[in-house]
C-alpha positions in Angstrom: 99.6 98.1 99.6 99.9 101.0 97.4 98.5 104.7 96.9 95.5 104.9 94.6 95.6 108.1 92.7 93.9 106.8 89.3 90.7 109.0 88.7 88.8 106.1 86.7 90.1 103.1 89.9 88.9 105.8 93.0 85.7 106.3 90.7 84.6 102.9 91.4 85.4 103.5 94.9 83.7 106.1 96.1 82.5 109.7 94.6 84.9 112.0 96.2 83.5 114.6 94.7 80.5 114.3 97.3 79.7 114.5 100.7 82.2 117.1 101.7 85.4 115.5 101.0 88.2 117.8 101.2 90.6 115.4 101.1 91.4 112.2 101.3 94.2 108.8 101.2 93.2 105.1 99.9 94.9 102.6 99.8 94.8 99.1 98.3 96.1 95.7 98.1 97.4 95.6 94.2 97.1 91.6 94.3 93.2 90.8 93.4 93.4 87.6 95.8 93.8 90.3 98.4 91.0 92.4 99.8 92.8 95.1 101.9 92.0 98.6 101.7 92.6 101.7 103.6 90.4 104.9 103.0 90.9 107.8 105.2 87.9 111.2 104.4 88.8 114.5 105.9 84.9 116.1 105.4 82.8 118.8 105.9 79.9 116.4 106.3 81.6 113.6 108.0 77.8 112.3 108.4 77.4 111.7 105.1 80.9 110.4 104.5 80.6 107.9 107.2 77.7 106.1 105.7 79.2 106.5 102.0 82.3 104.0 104.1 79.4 102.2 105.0 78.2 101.6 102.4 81.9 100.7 100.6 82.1 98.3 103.9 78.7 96.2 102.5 80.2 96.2 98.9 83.4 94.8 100.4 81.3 92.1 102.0 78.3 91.7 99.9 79.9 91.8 96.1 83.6 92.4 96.3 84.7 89.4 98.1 84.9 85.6 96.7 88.0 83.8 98.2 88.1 83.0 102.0 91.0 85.0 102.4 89.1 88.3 101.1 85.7 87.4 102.7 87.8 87.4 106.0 89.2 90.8 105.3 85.8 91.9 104.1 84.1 90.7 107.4 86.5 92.5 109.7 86.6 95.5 108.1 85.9 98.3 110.3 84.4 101.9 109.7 84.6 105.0 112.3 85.0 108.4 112.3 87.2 110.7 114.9 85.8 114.4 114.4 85.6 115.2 110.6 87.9 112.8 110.0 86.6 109.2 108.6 87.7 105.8 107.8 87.5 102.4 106.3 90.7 99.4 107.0 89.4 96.7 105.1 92.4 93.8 106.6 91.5 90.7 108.9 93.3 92.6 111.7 91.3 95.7 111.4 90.2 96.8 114.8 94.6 96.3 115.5 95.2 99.0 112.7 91.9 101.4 114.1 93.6 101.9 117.4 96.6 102.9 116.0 94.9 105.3 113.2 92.4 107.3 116.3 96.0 107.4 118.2 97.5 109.3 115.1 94.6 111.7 114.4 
């Protein structure tokens, strides 16, 4: 995986300039036969944020996933939020990498 710091690739992510982020990490797989992805919000409105991930989570499912391999990323993807802190892990082992993240934050 790798950082994504491109202003026109995080565009079609998310609007960062929204919901109260402050600041934020994503991460992607750079492979497109991949669908793993990392996003990690610190926000003011961590409300708002969450269902932004939300929303990112039903792209990921709905539109963003063709191969078996990337719908079974896409299906275990798992949102949450821990404070003003939220996240997306878009990876078939998902809820493995969430327990780590909330023991880190």
């Amino acid at each position: 995986m790798q950082e994504v710091t491109d202003s026109a690739m995080l565009e079609n992510i998310i609007d960062f300039s929204a919901y109260g982020i402050t600041d934020y990490y994503v991460y992607q797989q750079m492979m497109s036969v991949h669908l793993n992805e990392i996003i990690i919000l610190k926000s003011s409105d961590p409300e708002s944020a969450l269902i932004a991930l939300e929303e990112r989570r039903d792209m990921l499912i709905n539109q963003l996933s063709f191969y078996p391999e990337q719908q079974e990323s896409a299906k275990a993807t798992v949102t949450g939020r821990k404070d003003n802190i939220c996240y997306l892990i878009a990876h078939k082992e998902a809820d493995e990498a969430e327990k780590s993240l909330l023991l880190a934050i």
